[in-house]
C-alpha positions in Angstrom: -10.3 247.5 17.8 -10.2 243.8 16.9 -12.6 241.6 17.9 -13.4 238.2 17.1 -16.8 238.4 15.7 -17.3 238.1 11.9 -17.8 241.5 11.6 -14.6 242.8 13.4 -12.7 245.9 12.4 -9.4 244.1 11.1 -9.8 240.8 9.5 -6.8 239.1 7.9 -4.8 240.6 5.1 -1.8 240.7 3.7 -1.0 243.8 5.1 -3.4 246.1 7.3 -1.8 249.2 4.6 -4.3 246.6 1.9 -7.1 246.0 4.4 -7.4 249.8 4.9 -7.4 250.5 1.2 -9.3 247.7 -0.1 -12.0 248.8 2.5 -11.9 252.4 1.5 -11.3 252.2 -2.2 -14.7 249.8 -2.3 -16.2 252.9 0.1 -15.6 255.0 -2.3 -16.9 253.9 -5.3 -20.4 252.1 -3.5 -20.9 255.5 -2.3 -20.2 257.1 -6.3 -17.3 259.5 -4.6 -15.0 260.9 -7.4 -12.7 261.1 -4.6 -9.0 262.8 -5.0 -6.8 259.6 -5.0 -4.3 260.9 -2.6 -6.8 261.6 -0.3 -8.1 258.6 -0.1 -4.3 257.2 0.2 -4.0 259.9 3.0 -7.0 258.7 4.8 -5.4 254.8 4.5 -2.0 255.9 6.1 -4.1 257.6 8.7 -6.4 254.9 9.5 -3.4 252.6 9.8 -1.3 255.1 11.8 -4.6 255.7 14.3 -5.2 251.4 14.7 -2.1 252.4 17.4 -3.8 253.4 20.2 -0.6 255.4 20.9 -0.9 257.4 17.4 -4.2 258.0 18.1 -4.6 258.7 21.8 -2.5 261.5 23.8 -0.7 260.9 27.4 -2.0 263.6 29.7 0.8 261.8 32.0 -2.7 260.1 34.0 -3.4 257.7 31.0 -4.1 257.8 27.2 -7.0 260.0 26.4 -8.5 262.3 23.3 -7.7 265.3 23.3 -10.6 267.7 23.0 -10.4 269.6 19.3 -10.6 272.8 21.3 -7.6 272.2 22.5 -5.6 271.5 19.3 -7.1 274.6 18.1 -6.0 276.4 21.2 -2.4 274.6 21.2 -2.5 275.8 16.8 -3.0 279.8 17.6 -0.7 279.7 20.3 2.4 277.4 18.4 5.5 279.6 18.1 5.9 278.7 14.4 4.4 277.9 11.4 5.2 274.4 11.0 3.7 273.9 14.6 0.7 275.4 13.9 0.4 273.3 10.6 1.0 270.0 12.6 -1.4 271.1 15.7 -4.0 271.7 12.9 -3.5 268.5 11.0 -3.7 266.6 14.0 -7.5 268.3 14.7 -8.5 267.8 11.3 -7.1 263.9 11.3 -8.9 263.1 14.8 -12.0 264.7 13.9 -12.6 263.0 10.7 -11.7 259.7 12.0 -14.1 260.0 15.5 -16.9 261.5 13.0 -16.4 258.0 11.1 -15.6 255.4 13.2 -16.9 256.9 16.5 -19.8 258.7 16.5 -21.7 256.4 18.5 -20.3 257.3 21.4 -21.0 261.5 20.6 -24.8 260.5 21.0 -27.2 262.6 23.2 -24.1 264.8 24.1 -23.4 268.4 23.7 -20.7 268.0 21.4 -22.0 265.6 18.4 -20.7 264.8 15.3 -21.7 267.5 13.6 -19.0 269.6 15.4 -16.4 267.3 14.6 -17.3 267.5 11.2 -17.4 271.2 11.1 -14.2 272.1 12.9 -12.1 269.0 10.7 -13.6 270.8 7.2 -12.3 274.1 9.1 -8.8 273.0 9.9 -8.4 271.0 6.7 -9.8 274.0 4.5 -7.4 276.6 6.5 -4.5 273.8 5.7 -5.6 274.1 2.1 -5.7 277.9 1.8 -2.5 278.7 3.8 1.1 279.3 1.5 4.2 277.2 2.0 7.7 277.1 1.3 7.4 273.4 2.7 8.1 270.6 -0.1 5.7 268.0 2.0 2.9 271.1 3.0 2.9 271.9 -0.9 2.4 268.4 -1.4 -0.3 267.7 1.2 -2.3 270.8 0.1 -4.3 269.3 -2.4 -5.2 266.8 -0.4 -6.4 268.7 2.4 -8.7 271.0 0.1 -10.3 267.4 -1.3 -10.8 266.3 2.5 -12.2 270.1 3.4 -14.7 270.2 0.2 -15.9 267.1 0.8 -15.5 266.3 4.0 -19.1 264.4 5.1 -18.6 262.3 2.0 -15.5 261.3 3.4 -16.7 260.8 6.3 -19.2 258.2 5.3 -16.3 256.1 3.6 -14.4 256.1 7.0 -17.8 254.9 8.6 -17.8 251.9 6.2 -14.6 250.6 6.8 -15.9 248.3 9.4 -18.2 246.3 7.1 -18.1 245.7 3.3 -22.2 246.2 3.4 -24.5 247.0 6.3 -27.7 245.5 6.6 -31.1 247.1 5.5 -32.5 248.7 8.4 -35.9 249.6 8.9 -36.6 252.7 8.1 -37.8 254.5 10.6 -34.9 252.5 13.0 -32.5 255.0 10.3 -35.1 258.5 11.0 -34.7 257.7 14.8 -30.4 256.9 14.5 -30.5 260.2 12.0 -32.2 262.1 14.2 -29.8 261.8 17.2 -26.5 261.6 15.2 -27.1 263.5 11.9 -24.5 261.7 11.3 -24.1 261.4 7.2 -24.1 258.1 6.2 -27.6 257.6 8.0 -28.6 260.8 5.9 -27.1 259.4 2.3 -29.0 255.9 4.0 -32.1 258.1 4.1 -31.8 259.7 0.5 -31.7 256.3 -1.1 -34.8 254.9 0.4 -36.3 258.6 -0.8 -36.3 260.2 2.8 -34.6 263.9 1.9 -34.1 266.1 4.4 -34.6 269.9 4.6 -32.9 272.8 7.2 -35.1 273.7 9.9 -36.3 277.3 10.1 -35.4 277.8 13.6 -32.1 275.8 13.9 -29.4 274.7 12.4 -30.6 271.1 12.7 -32.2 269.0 9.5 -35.4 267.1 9.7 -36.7 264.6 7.9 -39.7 264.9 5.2 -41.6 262.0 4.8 
């Protein structure tokens, strides 16, 4: 994740904990979210947890790799408790939201884009929001995770502008040609603000732009 060019992931800080909230404090407020302030404290401790690549990636005992979210979902209906379940689904809604941020690059002109990341994070996060507890810490977390499931593409777009206080001005049909392979929703809220809005197909589930 670090790199040495001036716009690297992880510059120097006092503590990555203060890179990580300065980043996504400023996130939230360019981007006018009245986001809940635990969840965007949740999302810090996350995005510092996940800068481990041993937090972040799974040993299949061959190597490190990302577990596919089908998976997590599968491991969630089949845990033998509660608490299990709970954890399995917390640990889909935290890797989806963070590869629909910082990664979605590399879901480009594949099957699975970031659209389904997006919808089966706002899934496990709203299902994490809706479920009772007798759990002190799942009381707790419960309002953060209905935040992170009702707005979960806004959050989204703060994750994705972690990496750089302020991206460049693109051209615009450069951002209708990223949109259109991604949907990814920063390049839509990118779109809105040059007057681009964007309208559900009729046949599909896909948006397209209207000029």
């Amino acid at each position: 994740m670090i790199t040495t060019s001036d716009d690297r992931l992880i510059q120097p800080s006092s503590s990555l904990q203060d890179f990580f909230r300065e980043r996504i404090e400023d996130a939230a407020e360019r981007n006018k979210l009245d986001g809940n302030d635990d969840a965007l404290w949740y999302l810090t401790q996350l995005l510092c947890n996940y800068s481990k690549t041993r937090h972040f990636l799974d040993d299949n005992g061959t190597g490190a790799t990302l577990t596919p979210l089908a998976e997590y979902y599968r491991m969630a209906l089949e845990s033998p408790t509660k608490h299990e379940r709970r954890l399995q689904l917390q640990r889909l809604g935290d890797v989806a939201i963070v590869v629909a941020g910082l990664f979605s690059g590399a879901l480009d002109r594949k099957p699975i884009d970031v659209r389904y990341y997006m919808s089966m994070g706002e899934a496990a996060y709203g299902t994490l929001a809706g479920e009772s507890s007798q759990s002190s810490r799942d009381r707790a977390l419960q309002g953060i995770f209905e935040s992170l499931a009702s707005d979960f593409s806004d959050y989204v777009v703060v994750i994705s502008e972690v990496p750089t206080r302020a991206r460049s001005e693109k051209d615009l049909l450069q951002l209708v040609d990223e949109w259109e392979i991604s949907h990814h929703p920063a390049l839509a809220r990118q779109l809105r603000q040059q007057g681009v809005f964007l309208e559900e197909s009729i046949d599909s589930d896909h948006s397209r732009p209207l000029h």
